[in-house]
RODRENLUM-70885 format. One record per residue (C-alpha): x, y, z; residue in one letter. Coordinates in steps of 0.5 Angstrom, whole numbers, padded with zeros to 4 digits, always signed. Each point is the difference from the previous one (the first is absolute). Example, Ala and Ser with C-alpha at 12.3 -4.5 7.8 and 13.67 -1.06 7.14 Angstrom:
# RODRENLUM-70885
+0025-0009+0016A/+0002+0007-0002S/
END
This chain:
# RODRENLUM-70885
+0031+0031+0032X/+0006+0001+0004X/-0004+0000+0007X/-0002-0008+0000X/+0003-0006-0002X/-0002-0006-0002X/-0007+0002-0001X/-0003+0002-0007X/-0001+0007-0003X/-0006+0000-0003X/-0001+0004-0007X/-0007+0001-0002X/-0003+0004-0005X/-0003+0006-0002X/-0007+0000-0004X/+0001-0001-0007X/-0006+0003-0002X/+0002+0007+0003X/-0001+0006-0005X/+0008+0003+0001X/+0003-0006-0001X/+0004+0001-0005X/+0003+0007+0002X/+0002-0004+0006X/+0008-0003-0001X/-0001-0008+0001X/+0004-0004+0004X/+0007-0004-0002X/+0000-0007+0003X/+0007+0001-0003X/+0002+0004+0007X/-0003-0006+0004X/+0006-0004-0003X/+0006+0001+0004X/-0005-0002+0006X/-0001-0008-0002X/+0008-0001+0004X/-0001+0004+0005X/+0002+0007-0003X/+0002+0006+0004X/-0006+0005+0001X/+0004+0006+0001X/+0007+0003+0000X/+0002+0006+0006X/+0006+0002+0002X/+0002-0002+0008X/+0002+0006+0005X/+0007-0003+0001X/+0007+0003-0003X/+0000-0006-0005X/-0004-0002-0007X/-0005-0004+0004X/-0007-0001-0003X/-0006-0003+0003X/-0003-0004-0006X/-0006-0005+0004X/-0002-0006-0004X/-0006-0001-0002X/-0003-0007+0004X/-0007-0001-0001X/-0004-0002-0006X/-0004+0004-0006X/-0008-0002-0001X/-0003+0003-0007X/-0007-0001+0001X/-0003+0003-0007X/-0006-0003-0004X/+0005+0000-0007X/+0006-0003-0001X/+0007+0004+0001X/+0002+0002-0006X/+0008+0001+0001X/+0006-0002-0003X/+0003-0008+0000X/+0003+0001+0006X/-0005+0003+0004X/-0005-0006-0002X/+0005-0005+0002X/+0001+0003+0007X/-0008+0000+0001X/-0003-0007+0003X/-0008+0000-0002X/-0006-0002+0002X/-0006+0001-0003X/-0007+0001+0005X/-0006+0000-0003X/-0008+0003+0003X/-0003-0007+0002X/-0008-0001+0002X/+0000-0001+0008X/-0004-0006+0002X/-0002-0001+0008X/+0005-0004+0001X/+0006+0005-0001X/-0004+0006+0003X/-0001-0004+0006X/+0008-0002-0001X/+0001+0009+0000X/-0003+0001+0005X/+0004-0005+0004X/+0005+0003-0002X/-0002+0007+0002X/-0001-0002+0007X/+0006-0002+0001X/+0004+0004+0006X/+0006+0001+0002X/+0001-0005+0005X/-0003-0005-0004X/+0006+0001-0004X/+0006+0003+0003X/+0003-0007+0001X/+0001-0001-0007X/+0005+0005+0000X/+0005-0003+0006X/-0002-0007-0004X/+0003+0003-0007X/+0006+0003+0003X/+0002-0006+0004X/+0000-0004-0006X/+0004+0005-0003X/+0007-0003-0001X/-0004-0008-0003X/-0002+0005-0004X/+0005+0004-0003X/+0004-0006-0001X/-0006-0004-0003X/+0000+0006-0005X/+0007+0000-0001X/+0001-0007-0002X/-0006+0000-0005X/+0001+0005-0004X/+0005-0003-0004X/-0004-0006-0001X/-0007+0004-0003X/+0006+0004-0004X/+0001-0007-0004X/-0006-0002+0000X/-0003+0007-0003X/+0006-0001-0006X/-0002-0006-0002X/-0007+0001+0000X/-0001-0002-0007X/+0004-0006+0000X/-0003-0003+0007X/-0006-0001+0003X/-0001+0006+0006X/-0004-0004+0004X/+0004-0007+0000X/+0006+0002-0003X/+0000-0005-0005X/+0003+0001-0007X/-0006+0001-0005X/-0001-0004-0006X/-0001+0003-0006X/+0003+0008-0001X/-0008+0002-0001X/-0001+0006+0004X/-0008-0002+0001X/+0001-0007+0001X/-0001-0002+0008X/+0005-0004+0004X/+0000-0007-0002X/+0001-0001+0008X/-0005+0004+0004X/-0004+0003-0005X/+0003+0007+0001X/-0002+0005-0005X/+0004+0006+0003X/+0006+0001-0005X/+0004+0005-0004X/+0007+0004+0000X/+0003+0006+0004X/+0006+0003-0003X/+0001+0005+0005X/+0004-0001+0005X/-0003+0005+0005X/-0007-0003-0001X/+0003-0007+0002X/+0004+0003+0006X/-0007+0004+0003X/-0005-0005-0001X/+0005-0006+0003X/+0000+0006+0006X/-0007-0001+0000X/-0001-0007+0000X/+0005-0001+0005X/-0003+0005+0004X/-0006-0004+0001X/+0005-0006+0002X/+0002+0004+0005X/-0007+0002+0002X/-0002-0007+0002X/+0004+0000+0005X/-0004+0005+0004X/-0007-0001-0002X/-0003-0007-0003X/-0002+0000-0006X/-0003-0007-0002X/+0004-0003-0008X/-0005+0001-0005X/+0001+0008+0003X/+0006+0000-0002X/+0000-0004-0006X/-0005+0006-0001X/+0004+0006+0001X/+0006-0003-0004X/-0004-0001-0006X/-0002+0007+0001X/+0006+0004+0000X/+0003-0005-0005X/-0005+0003-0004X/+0002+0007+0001X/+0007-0002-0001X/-0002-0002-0008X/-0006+0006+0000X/+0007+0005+0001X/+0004-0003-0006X/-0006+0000-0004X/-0001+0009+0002X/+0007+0002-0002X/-0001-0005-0006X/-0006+0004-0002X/-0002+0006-0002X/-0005+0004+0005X/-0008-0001-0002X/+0001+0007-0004X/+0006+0000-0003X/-0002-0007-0003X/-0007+0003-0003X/+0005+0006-0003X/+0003-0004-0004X/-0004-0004-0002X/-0004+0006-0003X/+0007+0002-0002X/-0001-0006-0005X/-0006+0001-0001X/+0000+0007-0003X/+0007-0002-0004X/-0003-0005-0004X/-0006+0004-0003X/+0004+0003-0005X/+0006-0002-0004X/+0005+0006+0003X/+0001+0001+0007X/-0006+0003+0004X/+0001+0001+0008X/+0009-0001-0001X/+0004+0005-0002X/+0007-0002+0000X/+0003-0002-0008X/+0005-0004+0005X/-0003-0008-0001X/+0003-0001+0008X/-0003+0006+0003X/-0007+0001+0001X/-0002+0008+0001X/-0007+0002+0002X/-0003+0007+0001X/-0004-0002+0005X/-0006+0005+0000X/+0000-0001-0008X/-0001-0008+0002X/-0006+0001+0005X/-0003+0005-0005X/+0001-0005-0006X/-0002-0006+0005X/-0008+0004+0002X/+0000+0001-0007X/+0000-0008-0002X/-0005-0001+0006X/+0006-0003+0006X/+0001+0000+0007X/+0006+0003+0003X/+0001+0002+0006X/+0001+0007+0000X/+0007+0004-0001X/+0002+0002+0007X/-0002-0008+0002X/+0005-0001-0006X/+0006+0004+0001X/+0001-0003+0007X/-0001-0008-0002X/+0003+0001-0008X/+0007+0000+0003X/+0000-0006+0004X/-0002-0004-0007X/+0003-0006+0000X/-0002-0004-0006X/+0003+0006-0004X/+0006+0004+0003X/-0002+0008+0003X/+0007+0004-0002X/-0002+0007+0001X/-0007+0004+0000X/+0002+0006-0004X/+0005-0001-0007X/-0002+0004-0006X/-0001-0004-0006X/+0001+0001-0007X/-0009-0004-0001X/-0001-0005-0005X/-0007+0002+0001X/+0001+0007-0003X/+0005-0002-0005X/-0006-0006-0002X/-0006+0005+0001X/+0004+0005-0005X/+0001-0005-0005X/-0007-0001+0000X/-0001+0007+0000X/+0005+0005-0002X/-0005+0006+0001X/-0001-0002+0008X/+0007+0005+0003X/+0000-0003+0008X/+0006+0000+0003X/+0004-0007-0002X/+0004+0000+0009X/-0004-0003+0005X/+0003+0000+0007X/-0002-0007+0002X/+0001-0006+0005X/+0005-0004-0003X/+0000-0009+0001X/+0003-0006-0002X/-0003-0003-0006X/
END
């Protein structure tokens, strides 16, 4: 990481499907954080006299390609600017365009390179000064038309703009959303001037990366697709009896869950679930219900419920359990 700059460092996955897996240690986004500002990537001491240390920063760009979305925490996902590929049916005219692509060589090409490099300095200072203008225009998305920038006429999100007719609306709280895509769309501002890309691309491509600027708020607003099925398997099993089922804390604003005893009592009533390695890792990204902590020993309310229904059942009435907010 430390050997390029201004290229991207591409992560890819592993197979998911391996048999040992889960004796593997996964992967923390979260040490990729400190890189978004150009984090160090080491410390070492320098062979003077003095305290100098040699700390190079990291100047180049993260790539995560992965079939599954990232699950990490709120700070990781507002630092990721996503785009969604899907596997499409080739007709002739875009095999045709491939292979064109494909036969490209280097002298065919090489002139673009001085060309870009020419229009740098236009460039930078095209970037620079439309940042702040897509950074305004990102905040009041939900009060302006992102396509013609006239106020809306009603405060209804699912209502098109009364102007132009765009459909493209919402509100992104997180500032560190706004700053990343307004750098996204500036950047293609800048990129125009150095290839020529006709309006209705550009158009185009603004509605895209807006689009990814609300699919952002919208992930760290959600929970991930396997924390929101827990839940609602959590529900489920609660309310088939009139005493608590899946939830062991007697405390009304904490939620305790023995999660090997949840996906027994799920199978038993026939629910999908993912399976408990797959939990323990997303489980405390929770969003809609706070993680606290993975292992609190709790005096069950499931227990005392089963004993008063049953005083000849003896089972042990502390259950070590992963602890939410209510």
């Amino acid at each position: 990481m430390g050997q390029v700059a201004g290229m991207p460092v591409v992560l890819i996955e592993g197979d998911r499907n391996e048999p040992d897996r889960l004796h593997l240690k996964s992967f923390d986004w979260d040490e990729l954080k400190d890189f978004f500002g150009g984090g160090t990537l080491r410390t070492r001491g320098m062979k003077t006299s003095g305290n100098e240390t040699y700390e190079p920063p990291f100047r180049g760009t993260i790539a995560i390609s992965q079939n599954a979305p990232v699950s990490a925490s709120e700070a990781i996902l507002t630092r990721i600017a996503k785009l969604h590929f899907v596997r499409f049916n080739p007709t002739d005219e875009s095999r045709a365009a491939a292979d064109a692509l494909n036969a490209l060589d280097g002298d065919q090409l090489s002139h673009f390179l001085l060309h870009a490099v020419k229009q740098e300095a236009a460039v930078l200072e095209r970037i620079k000064e439309r940042i702040p203008e897509h950074e305004a225009r990102l905040r009041r998305l939900h009060t302006h038309c992102v396509a013609c920038d006239q106020p809306y006429a009603t405060g209804k999100d699912q209502e098109a703009c009364s102007h132009c007719g765009n459909t493209l609306r919402g509100q992104i709280r997180v500032e560190r959303i706004i700053k990343n895509h307004a750098q996204l769309l500036a950047g293609l501002d800048g990129l125009r001037l150095a290839v020529q890309l006709s309006d209705h691309q550009v158009s185009e491509t603004q509605r895209c990366i807006v689009s990814m600027a609300l699919e952002r708020q919208a992930a760290i607003s959600a929970d991930h697709p396997a924390v929101a099925e827990f839940w609602e398997v959590f529900e489920y099993l609660e309310s088939l009896d009139d005493g608590p089922v899946a939830n062991h804390s007697k405390n009304p604003e904490l939620i305790a869950i023995h999660l090997n005893e949840f996906v027994q009592r799920a199978s038993e009533h026939r629910q999908q679930l993912a399976d408990v390695a797959t939990l323990r890792e997303v489980l405390r990204n929770s969003r809609s219900r706070k993680f606290i902590e993975p292992s609190r020993a709790v005096d069950s309310a499931v227990r005392s419920y089963q004993a008063q229904r049953n005083p000849m059942m003896a089972r042990p009435g502390t259950m070590k359990c992963w602890m939410f907010r209510a």
